[in-house]
DRENBARO-577903 format. One record per residue (C-alpha): residue number from 1; residue in one letter; x, y, z. Coordinates in nm, 2 decimals. Example, Ala and Ser with C-alpha at 12.3 -4.5 7.8 and 13.67 -1.06 7.14 Angstrom:
  pos  code       u       v       w
    1     a    1.23   -0.45    0.78
    2     s    1.37   -0.11    0.71
***
This chain:
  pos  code       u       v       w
    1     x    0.00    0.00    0.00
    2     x    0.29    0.23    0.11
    3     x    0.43    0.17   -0.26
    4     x    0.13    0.24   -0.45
    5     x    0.11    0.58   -0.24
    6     x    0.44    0.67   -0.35
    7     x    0.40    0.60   -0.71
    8     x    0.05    0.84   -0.65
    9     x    0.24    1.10   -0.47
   10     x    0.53    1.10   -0.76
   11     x    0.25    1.10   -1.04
   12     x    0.09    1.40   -0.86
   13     x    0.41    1.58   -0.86
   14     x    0.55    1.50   -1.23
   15     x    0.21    1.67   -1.34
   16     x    0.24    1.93   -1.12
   17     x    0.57    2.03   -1.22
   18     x    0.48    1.97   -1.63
   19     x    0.15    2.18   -1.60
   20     x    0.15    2.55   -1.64
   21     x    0.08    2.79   -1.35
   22     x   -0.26    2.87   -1.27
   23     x   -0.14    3.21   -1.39
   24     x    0.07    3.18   -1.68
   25     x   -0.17    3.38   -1.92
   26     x   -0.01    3.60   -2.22
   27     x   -0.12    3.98   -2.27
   28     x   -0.03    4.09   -2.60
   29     x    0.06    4.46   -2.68
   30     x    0.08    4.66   -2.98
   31     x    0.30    4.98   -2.94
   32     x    0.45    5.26   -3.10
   33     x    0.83    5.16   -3.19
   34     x    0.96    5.43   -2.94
   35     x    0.81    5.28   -2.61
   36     x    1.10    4.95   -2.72
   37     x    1.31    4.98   -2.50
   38     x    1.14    5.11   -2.19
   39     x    0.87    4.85   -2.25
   40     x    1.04    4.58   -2.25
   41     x    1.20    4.65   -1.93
   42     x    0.79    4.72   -1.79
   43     x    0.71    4.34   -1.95
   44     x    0.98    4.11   -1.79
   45     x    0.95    4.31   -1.43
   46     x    0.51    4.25   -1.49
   47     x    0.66    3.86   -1.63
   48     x    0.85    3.81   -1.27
   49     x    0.59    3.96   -1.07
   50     x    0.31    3.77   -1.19
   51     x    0.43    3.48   -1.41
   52     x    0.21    3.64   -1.72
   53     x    0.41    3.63   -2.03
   54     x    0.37    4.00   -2.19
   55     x    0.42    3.96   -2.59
   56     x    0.50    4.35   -2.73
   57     x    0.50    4.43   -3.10
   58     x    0.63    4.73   -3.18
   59     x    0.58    4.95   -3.53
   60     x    0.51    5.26   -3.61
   61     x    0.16    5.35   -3.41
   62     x   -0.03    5.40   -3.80
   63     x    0.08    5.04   -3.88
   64     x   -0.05    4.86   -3.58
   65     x   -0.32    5.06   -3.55
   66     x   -0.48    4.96   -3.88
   67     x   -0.33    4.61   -3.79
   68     x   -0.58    4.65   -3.51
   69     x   -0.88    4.71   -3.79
   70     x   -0.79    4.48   -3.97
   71     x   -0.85    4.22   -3.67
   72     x   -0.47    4.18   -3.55
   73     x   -0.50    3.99   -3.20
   74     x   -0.41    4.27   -2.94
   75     x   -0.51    4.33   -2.59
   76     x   -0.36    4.67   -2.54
   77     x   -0.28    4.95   -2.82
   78     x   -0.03    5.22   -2.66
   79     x    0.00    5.48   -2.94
   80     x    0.24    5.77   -2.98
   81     x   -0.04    6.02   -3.02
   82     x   -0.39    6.11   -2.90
   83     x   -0.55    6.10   -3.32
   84     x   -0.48    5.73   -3.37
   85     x   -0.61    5.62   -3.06
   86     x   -0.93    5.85   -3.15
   87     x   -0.90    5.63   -3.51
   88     x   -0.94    5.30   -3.35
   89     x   -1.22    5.44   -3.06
   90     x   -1.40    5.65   -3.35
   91     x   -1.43    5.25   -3.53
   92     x   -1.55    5.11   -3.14
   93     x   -1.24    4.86   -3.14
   94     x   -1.11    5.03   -2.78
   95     x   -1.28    5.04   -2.45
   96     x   -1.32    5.41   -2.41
   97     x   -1.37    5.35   -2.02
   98     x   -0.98    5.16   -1.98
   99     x   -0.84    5.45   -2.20
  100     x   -0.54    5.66   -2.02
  101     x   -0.25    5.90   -2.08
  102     x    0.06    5.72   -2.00
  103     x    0.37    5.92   -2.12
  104     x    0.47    6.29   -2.31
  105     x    0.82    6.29   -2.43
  106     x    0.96    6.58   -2.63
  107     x    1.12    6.61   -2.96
  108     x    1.48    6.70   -3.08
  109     x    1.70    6.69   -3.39
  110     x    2.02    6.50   -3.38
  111     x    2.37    6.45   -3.56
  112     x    2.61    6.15   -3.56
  113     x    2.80    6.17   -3.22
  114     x    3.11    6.27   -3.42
  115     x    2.94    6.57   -3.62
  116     x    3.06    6.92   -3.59
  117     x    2.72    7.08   -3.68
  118     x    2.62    7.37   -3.46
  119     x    2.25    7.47   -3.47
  120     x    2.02    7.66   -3.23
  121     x    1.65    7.59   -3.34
  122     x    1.46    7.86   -3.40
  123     x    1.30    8.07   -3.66
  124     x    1.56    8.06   -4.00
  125     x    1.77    7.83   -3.84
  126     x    1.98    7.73   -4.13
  127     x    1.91    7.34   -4.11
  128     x    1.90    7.35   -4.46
  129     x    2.23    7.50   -4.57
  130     x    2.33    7.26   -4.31
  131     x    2.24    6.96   -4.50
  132     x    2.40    7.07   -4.83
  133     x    2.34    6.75   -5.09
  134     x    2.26    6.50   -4.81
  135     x    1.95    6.44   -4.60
  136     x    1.69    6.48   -4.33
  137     x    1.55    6.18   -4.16
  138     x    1.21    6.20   -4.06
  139     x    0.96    5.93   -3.99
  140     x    0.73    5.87   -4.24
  141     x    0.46    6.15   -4.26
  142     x    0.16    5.90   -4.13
  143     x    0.36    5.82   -3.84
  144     x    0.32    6.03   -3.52
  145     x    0.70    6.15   -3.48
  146     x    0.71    6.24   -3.87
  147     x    0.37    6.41   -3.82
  148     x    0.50    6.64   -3.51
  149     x    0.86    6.65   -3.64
  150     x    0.65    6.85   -4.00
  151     x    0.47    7.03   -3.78
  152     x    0.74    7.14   -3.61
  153     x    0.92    7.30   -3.92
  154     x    0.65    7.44   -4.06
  155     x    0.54    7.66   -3.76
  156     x    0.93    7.74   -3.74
  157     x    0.93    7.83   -4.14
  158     x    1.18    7.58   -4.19
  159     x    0.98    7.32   -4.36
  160     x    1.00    7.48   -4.72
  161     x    1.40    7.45   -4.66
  162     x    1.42    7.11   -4.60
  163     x    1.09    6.95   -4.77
  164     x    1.33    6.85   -5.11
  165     x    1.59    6.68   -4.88
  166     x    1.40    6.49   -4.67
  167     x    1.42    6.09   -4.66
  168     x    1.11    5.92   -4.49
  169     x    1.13    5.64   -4.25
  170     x    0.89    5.36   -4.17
  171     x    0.90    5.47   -3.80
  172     x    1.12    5.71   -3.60
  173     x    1.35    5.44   -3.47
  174     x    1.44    5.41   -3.83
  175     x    1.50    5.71   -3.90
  176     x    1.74    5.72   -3.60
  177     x    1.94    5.48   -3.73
  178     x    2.01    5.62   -4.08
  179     x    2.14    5.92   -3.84
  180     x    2.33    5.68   -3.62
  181     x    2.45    5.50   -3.91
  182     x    2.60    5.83   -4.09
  183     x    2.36    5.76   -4.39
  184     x    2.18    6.15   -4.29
  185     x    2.38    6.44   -4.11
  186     x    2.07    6.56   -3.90
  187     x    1.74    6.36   -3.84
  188     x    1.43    6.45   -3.60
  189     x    1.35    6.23   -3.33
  190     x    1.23    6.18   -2.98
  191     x    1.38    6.28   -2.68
  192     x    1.39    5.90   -2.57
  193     x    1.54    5.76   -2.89
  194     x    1.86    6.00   -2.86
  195     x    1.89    5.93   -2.52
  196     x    1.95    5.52   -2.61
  197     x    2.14    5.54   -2.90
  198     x    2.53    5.65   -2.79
  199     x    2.61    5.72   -3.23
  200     x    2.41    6.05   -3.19
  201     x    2.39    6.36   -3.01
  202     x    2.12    6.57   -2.96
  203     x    2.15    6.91   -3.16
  204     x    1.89    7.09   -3.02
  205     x    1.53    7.05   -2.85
  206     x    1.23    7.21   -3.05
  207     x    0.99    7.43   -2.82
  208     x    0.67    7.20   -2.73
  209     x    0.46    7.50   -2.89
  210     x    0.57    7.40   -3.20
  211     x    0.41    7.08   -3.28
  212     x    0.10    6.94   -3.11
  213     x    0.12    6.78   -2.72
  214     x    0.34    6.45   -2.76
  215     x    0.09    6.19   -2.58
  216     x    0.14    5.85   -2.53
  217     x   -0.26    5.69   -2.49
  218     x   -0.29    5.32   -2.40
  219     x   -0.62    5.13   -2.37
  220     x   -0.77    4.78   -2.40
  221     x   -0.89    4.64   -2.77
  222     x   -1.26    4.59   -2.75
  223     x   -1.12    4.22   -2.95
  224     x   -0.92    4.12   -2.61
  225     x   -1.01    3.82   -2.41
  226     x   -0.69    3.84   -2.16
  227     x   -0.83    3.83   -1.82
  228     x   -0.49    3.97   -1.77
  229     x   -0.47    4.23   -1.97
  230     x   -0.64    4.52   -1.75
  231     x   -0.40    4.42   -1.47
  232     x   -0.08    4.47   -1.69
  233     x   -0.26    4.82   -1.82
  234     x   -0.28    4.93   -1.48
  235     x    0.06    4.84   -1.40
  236     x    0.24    5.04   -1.69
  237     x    0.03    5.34   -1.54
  238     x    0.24    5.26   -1.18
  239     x    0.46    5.41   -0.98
  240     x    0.72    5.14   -1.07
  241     x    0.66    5.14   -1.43
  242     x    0.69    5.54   -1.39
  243     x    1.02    5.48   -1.26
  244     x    1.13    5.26   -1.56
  245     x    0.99    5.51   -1.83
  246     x    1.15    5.83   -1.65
  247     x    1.44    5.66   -1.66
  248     x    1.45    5.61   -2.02
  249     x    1.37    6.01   -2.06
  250     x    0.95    6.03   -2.10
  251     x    0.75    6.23   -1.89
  252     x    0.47    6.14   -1.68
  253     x    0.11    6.36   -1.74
  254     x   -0.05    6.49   -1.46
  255     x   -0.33    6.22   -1.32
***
């Protein structure tokens, strides 16, 4: 008998040991490319708190947001700006009542580390003499940094300098690397992307009343079926996951 209950006790325990935690759920989130680093740091801390595996992709907001309409499986959407998230709640495919302001961030042009250009950003700043024959990367217009980053040169009378030298990338982490990589002399970014990459250096910071607010909104898809996925939500609006994203150079709104 004292056998039999040992072969039990050992069967009980191999299962155990092969079966999933009660908890282990995944939450899925769709985010703008510039949240990459900082993220992933807010996903493996939620991963080791709570044993939910947290699955980011990361594109430029416009893509995964109409990867969202198209019926894309995401929990969360965190976008880089307030009119996409208004796209996908103006279709009914967020819950308006889980929808918060997680981040701001600001935005700045850069050079390769090893540049020489001098520029102060303001009205008639010569960015475009400053190119010469080469280039200025820019996310892609559709994409929230390319869409402040225009903004921004057009309210500073730039814009009709540089709109002939300007090469478009998919998202703005792209178009930090062809700066990074020497393939453009200046480039527009975030804040947060010059502050991860060591190949640039950040040539000046344009005024925030030049562009629209930067916002970072993040809600739930109307499509998600994670009984995890409010939890992790309310954790990247914490004061631990504040801690992470400050350190990585965004801002926290006002709650």
């Amino acid at each position: 008998m004292a056998a039999v209950l040992r072969w039990f006790a050992a069967l009980v325990l191999a299962w155990a040991l092969s079966a999933p935690p009660a908890s282990a759920q995944t939450v899925t989130v769709f985010a703008a490319a510039s949240l990459k680093d900082a993220l992933d740091d807010i996903g493996k801390a939620y991963e080791v708190r709570t044993g939910v595996k947290v699955r980011v992709s990361y594109a430029a907001t416009s893509a995964i947001a109409r990867q969202i309409e198209q019926g894309a499986p995401a929990d969360i959407f965190v976008s880089a700006d307030s009119e996409w998230m208004d796209y996908l709640a103006d279709r009914g495919l967020i819950a308006p009542a889980s929808r918060r302001d997680l981040l701001r961030n600001r935005l700045v042009l850069i050079a390769p580390a090893n540049s020489r250009t001098r520029l102060r950003i303001a009205p008639g700043a010569p960015i475009g003499p400053a190119l010469g024959r080469e280039r200025l990367a820019l996310a892609a217009a559709q994409v929230p940094a390319g869409k402040y980053a225009r903004a921004a040169l057009a309210r500073l009378g730039l814009w009709r300098d540089v709109q002939g030298c300007v090469v478009d990338a998919e998202n703005v982490r792209t178009a930090l690397q062809y700066v990074a990589r020497g393939e453009a002399p200046l480039g527009v970014v975030y804040a947060t992307d010059a502050k991860i990459e060591p190949r640039v250096r950040v040539v000046g910071v344009f005024p925030e009343a030049t562009h629209p607010p930067i916002v970072y909104p993040a809600a739930l898809t109307t499509a998600s079926r994670s009984r995890e996925a409010n939890r992790f939500l309310a954790f990247m609006a914490s004061a631990q996951a504040a801690r992470t994203f400050q350190g990585y150079g965004f801002t926290i709104p006002r709650r």
